[in-house]
N, C-alpha and C positions, 0 to 999 in steps of 0.2 A: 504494500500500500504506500509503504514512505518513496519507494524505487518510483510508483506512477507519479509521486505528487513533485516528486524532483522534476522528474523529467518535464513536467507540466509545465513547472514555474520556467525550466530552463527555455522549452518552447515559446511563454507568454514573453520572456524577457527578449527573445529572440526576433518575435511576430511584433511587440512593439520599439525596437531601437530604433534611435533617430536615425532616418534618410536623407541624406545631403542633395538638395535639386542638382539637377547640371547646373552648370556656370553658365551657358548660354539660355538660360530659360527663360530668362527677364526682358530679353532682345526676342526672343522668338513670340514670345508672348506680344511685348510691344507691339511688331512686327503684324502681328496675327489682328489684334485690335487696331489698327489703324485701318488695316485694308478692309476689313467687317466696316467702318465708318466710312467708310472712304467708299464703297462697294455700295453701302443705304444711302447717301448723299447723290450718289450719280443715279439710282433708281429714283429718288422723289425727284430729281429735275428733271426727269426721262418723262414724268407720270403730267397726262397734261388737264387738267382742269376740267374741260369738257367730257372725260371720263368721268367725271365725280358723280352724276347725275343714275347712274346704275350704282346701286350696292356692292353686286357680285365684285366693282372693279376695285374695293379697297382692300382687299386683303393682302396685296401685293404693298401697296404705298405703306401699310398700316402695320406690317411686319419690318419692312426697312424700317420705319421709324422707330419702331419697340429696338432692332436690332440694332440701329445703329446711334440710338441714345446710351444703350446700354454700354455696348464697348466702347461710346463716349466717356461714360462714367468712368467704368473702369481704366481705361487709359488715363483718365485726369488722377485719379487715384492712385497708380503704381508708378505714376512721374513727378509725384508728390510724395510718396513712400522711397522713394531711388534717391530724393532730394534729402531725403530726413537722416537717412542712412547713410548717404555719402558724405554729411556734414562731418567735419570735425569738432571734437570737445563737448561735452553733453549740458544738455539743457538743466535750468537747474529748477523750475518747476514745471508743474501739470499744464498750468495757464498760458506759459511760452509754450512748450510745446502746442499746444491749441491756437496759438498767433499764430506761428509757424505755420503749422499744418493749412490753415485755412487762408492765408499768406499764398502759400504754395498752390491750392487748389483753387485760388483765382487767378493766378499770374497761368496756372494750365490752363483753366478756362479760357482763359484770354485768348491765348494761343491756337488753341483749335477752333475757335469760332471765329479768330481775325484770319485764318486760312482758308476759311472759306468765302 
């Protein structure tokens, strides 16, 4: 019985050790969410108006934009986490870090919506 519970713990300790991502995963990702916004941007410009007047024809416009809000989001968010992390020397409360952060997730904002 003691022989299973070892092996048990040895297996759980195994099944949960930390995983190191790739090192390019932060770029590929990027990478990934840009083209998703980039890809719903050029569908709603595609999409012409005079279609609106049928329902059938939203669910095209209406899913670029779910989609390409979202990897908006999240692009502003992991360029604003890449910022936080590349900094040097640590913050020294909760409240800076919250300028910061929000600091950060309007200068991205900025940026993706003065790109277009």
């Amino acid at each position: 019985m003691s022989e299973a519970l070892g092996n048990f713990e040895g297996l759980l300790r195994e099944a949960l050790a930390p995983v190191e991502p790739p090192e390019d995963l932060a770029r590929r990702l990027e990478s990934t969410l840009t083209s998703i916004t980039e890809m719903a941007a050029d569908e709603l410009q595609e999409w012409e108006l005079s279609a609106m007047r049928d329902p059938r024809n939203w669910v095209r416009p209406a899913a670029a934009l779910v989609a390409g809000s979202g990897a908006g989001i999240a692009l502003v968010l992991l360029r604003a986490r890449q910022r936080t992390h590349g900094s040097s020397g640590a913050l020294s409360g909760a409240r800076e870090a919250a300028e910061r952060t929000a600091r950060d997730l309007g200068r991205e904002t900025r940026k993706l919506l003065g790109d277009r």
